[in-house]
N, C-alpha and C positions, 0 to 999 in steps of 0.2 A: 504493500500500500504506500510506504513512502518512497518505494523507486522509482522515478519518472521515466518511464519508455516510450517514448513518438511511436504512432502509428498512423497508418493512413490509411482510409476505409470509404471505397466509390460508391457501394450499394447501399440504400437502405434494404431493411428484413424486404420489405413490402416489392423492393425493385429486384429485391432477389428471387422471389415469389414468381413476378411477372416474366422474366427472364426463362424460369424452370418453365412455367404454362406456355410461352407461347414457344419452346425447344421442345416438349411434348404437342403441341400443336402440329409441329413440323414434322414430328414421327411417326405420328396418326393420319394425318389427313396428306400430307407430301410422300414421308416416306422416304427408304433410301435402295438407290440401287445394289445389289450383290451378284457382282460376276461371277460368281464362284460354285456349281452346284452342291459343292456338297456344305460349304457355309449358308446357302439359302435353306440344304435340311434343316441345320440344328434350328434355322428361326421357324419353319416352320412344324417341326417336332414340339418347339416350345410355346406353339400358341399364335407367332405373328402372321399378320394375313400375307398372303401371299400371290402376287399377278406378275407371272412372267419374273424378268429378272429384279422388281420393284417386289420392296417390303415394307412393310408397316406395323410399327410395333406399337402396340397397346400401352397404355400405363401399369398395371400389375407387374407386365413384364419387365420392363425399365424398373420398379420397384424390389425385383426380386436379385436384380441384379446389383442393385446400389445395397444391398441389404448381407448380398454373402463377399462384398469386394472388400478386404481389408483396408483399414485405413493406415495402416502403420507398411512400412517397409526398408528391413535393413539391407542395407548396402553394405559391403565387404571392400577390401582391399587385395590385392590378390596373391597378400602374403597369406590372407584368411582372417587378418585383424578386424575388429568393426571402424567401417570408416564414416558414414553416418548414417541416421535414421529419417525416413522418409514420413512425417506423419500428417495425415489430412485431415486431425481433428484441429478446428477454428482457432488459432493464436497460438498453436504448438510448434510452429517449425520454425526451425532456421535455416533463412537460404541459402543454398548451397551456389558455387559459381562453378563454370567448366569452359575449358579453351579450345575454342574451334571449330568448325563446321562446312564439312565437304567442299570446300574451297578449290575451285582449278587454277588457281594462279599463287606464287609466292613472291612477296616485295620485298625480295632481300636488304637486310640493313647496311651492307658493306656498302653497296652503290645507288641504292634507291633506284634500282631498277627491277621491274615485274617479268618474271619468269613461269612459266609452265610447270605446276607444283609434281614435284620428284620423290623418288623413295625416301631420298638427303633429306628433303625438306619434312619430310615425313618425321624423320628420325633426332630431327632438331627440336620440331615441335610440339612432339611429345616431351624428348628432355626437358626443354622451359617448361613444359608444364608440373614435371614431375620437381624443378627446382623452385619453383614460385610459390612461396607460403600461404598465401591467401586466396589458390585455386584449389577446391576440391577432386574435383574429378577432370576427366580429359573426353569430350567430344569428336568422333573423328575428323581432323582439321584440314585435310586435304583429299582429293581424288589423284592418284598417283598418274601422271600424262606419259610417261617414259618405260611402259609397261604394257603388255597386252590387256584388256582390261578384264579379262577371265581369271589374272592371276594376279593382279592391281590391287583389288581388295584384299584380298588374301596377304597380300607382302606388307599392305600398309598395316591392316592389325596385328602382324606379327612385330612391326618398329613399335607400333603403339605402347604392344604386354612385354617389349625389351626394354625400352625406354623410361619406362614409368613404373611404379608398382601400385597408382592411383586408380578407383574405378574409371571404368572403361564405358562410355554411349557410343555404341557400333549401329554405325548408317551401312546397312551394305547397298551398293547399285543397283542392283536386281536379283529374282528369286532363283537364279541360276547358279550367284556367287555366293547364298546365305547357307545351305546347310554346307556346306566347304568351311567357311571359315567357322562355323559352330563344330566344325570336325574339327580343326586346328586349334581352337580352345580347350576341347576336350583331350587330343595326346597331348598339349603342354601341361594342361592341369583336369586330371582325370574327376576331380572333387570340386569342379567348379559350382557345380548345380547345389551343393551343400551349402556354402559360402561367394555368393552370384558376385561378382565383380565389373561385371557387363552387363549392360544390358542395352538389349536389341531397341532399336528406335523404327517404329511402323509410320508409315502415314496413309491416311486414305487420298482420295483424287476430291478435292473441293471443288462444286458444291457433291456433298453428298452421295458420293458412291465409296462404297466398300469394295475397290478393286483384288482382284482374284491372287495378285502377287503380295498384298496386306495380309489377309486371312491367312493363305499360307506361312509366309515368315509366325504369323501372328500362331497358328495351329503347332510348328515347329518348336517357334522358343517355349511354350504352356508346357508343351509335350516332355519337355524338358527339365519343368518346373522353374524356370527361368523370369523372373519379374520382365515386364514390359512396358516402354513407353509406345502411348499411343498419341500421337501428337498431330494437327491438322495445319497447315498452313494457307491462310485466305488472301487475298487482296479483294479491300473494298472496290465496287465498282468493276471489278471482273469478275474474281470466282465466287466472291461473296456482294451481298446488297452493298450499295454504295453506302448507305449511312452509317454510321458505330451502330448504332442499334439495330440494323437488319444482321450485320455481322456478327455481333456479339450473340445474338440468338440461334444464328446458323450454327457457327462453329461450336457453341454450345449442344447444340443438336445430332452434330456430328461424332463428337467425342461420345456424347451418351450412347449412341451405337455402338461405337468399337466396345464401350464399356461392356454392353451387354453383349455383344460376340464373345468377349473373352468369358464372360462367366459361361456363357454357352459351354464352351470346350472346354472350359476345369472350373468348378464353381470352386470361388474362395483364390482363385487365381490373382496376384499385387498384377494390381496395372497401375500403373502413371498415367494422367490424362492432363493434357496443357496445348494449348493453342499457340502459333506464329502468327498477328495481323500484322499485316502490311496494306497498304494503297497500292491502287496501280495509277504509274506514271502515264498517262495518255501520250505527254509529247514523246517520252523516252520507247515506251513499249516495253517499262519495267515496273521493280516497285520502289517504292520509298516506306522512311518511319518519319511519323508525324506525331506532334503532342498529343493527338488520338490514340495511335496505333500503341504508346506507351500503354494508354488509361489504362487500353483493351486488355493488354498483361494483366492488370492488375485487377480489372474486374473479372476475368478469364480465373482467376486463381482464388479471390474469393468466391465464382459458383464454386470451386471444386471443394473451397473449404467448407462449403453450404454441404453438398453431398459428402462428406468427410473421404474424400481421397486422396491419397499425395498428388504431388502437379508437379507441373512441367514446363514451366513459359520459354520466357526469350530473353536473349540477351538487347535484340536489335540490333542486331549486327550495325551496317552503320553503312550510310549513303556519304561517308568521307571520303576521301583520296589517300588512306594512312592514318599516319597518328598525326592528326589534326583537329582545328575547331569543331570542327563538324561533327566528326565524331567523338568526340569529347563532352561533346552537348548531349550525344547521344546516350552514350555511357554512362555518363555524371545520372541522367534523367533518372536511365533502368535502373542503375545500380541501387540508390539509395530509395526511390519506389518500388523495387523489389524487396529490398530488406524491411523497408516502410511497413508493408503489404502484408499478401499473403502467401507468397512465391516460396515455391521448393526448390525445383531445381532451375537454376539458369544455365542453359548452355549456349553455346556460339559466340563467344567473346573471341576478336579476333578478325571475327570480316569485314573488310570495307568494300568500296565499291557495288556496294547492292550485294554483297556476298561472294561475289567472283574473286576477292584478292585477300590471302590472308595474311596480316601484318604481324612479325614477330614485337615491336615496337608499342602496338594499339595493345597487344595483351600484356607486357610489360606494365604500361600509364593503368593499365583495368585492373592488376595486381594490388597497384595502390590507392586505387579508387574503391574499392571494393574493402580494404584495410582501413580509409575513414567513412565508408554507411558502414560498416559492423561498429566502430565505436559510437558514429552519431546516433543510432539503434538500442544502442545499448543502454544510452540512457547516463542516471547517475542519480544518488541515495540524497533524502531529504530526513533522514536520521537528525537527531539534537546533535552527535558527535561530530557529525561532519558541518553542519552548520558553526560552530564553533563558537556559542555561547562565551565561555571562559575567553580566550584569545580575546572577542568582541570587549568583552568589560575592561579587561586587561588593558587594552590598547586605547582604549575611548578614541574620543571623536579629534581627529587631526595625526593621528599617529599611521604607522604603517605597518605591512604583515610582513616584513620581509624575514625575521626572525622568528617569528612566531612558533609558538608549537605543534598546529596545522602546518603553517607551511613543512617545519623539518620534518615531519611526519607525513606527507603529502606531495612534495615538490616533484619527486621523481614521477609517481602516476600521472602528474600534471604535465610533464615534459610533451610536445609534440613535435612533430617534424616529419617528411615525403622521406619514402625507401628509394627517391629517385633524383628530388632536385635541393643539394644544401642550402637550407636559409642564409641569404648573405646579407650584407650592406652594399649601399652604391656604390662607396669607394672600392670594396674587397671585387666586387665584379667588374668595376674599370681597371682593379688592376690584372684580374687573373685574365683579359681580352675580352670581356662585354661576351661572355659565351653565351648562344641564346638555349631558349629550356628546351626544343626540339634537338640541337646538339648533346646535348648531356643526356637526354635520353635514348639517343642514337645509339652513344659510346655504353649506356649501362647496357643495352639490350644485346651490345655486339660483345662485350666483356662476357655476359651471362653464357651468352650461346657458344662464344670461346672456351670456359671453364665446367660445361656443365658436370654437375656430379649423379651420373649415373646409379642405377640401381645396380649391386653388387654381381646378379647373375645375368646379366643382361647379355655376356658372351653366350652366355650357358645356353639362352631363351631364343636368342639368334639363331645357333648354331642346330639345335634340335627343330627346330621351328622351318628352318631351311634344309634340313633331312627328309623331314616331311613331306616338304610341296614339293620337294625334288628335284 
């Protein structure tokens, strides 16, 4: 009661109400498509109607399903330590961040020049992610270009579980390349299913179709016993209605499907459910994030905390050129609106360019952005001791704290300071060359990826790993 903790909260109960009703509106009377015959069984073995490759699911049904889906879900590290807990009950969780997201381009820091993301690159940035203290987990952050792409996936999760020993959010390409690399999972770590370290990331096709290559992965990893994120990505004004609010109730609409497929195939089965909004760019023919596209995060994560599931938002990647204003405005937004909020897990920290280019640099600056919303979030005590009564009498009115016995007892928690740019004076920075703060972060990002400190077995993980695929 006397901790002060910010929070920020878009929905009332009532708009959260409205939100559920008209996402069951859109289940019942729209409906969603399923390519998949033998996924269109389980819906209609369980009751939903059925026309052609179009379903429609009832409210009971959606009930039954929000009713055996866990809200809780531990996450491993893939020594088998617990690395954190995923919980969707209302003001329980702490966000978690992760670096990266299927990216086909790398903006090397040595010359600032954009290149065709590679195994190397791969292999880089997984290390930064596994050396940066204030990432959780590791999204996969590139699509490997210098590879056939049958064996592209395959190589890149193998840099990933070398490089890191952080959980793993594995995007595979298509349903060709998913039970392969869920084979290579299993001869590196035959007990992964006991201790999940991974976990598979599905998407449906927005608006609303359960494509046939979803279900599948989606049928596979359950089978598995394997937690799963089911995650939609929209743009207003293409794939989803132009307004926040046509959106926010689509994509709400859509996640409640996959929810209910997956208790389909294993009831009681952890899913993650969290939505990507985006705009689409009319002039560009792309998307953007927008002060909306933020909110959406965040009211995206409060429905999920309404139905008690863990979630899954966005980072927002970032419509910047690098690590720039732009994206910084970005970042700065999600980061501390996600910690703010409701949000579980954030992943994609790292893309700019609409997501095409991933910057070793942008996740560096996101390292330390992310390091002050965890203290602004945290808050701070309104105790009698820390108020400091005594001290106050002590010193009366005209005197100062700089002695005090708060302060000697206090000064060091109080200390702040950036893991990137040293606080100076004018003079100290005209003498050491007026260095500007994109150069110092250049040099820390290219020092980092110079020095990184690898996980111990990481020859070991290579080396069997590429016995394997052969």
């Amino acid at each position: 009661m006397t901790v002060i903790r910010p929070r920020i909260q878009a929905l009332t109960p009532e708009q959260i109400s409205k939100v559920h009703q008209d996402a069951l509106k859109i289940l019942m009377e729209t409906g969603v498509t399923v390519d998949e015959p033998g996924a269109r069984s389980l819906f209609d073995k369980a009751g939903a109607s059925i026309d052609g490759e179009r379903v429609r699911i009832p409210e009971d049904l959606l009930q039954r399903a929000l009713d055996s889906a866990p809200s809780r879900v531990q996450i491993f590290d893939r020594t088998g330590q617990a690395a954190f807990e995923l919980n969707g009950t209302e003001g329980q969780q702490d966000t978690v961040f992760g670096v990266g997201v299927t990216n086909l381009n790398y903006l090397d820091p040595k010359d600032s020049r954009i290149y065709p993301f590679n195994r190397r690159h791969m292999s880089l940035t997984a290390g930064l992610a596994h050396s940066l203290e204030y990432f959780d987990f590791l999204s996969t952050p590139g699509v490997i270009q210098d590879m056939a792409p049958d064996m592209a996936d395959r190589y890149g999760l193998l840099e990933m579980m070398a490089n890191t020993t952080k959980p793993l959010v594995m995007l595979i390409s298509d349903w060709d390349g998913f039970i392969p690399a869920l084979e290579l999972c299993e001869h590196l770590f035959p007990d992964m299913c006991d201790t999940p370290f991974f976990i598979p990331y599905v998407n449906p096709i927005t608006p609303l179709v359960l494509n046939a290559e979803t279900t599948m992965k989606m049928d596979a990893a359950i089978g598995r016993g394997l937690p799963v994120i089911f995650s939609n990505y929209g743009m207003s004004g293409a794939t989803c209605p132009i307004t926040p609010a046509g959106t926010l109730v689509l994509l709400t609409a859509e996640l409640l499907a996959g929810l209910v497929y997956s208790q389909l195939v294993r009831e009681g089965t952890p899913v993650i459910l969290g939505s990507l909004p985006a705009a689409f760019d009319m002039r560009q023919a792309g998307s953007f994030y927008s002060p909306h596209t933020l909110l959406l995060n965040v009211a995206c994560a409060e429905m999920m905390a309404h139905y008690n599931i863990p979630h899954c938002g966005t980072s927002g990647s970032s419509n910047g050129w690098g690590a720039d204003l732009l994206s910084a405005v970005t970042l700065c937004t999600n980061h501390i609106t996600s910690c703010l909020g409701h949000a579980g897990m954030v992943p994609f920290v790292g893309g700019c360019f609409d997501s095409l280019v991933f910057s070793p640099e942008l996740v560096v600056y996101a390292d330390d952005v992310i390091r002050q919303s965890r203290m602004f979030t945290a808050g701070f005590s309104l105790e009698d001791d820390m108020v400091g009564f005594e001290d106050i009498s002590t010193i009366g009115p005209g005197g100062n704290y700089l002695m005090s016995g708060l302060t000697a007892k206090y000064f060091k928690q109080s200390l702040f300071g950036s893991t990137i740019w040293p606080y100076t004076s004018l003079d100290k920075w005209h003498e050491t060359g007026q260095t500007s703060a994109w150069q110092v972060l250049n040099q820390k990002t290219r020092d980092l990826l110079d020095h990184l400190v690898l996980p111990e077995d990481h020859k070991e993980i290579l080396d069997k790993g590429e016995r394997f695929l052969g």
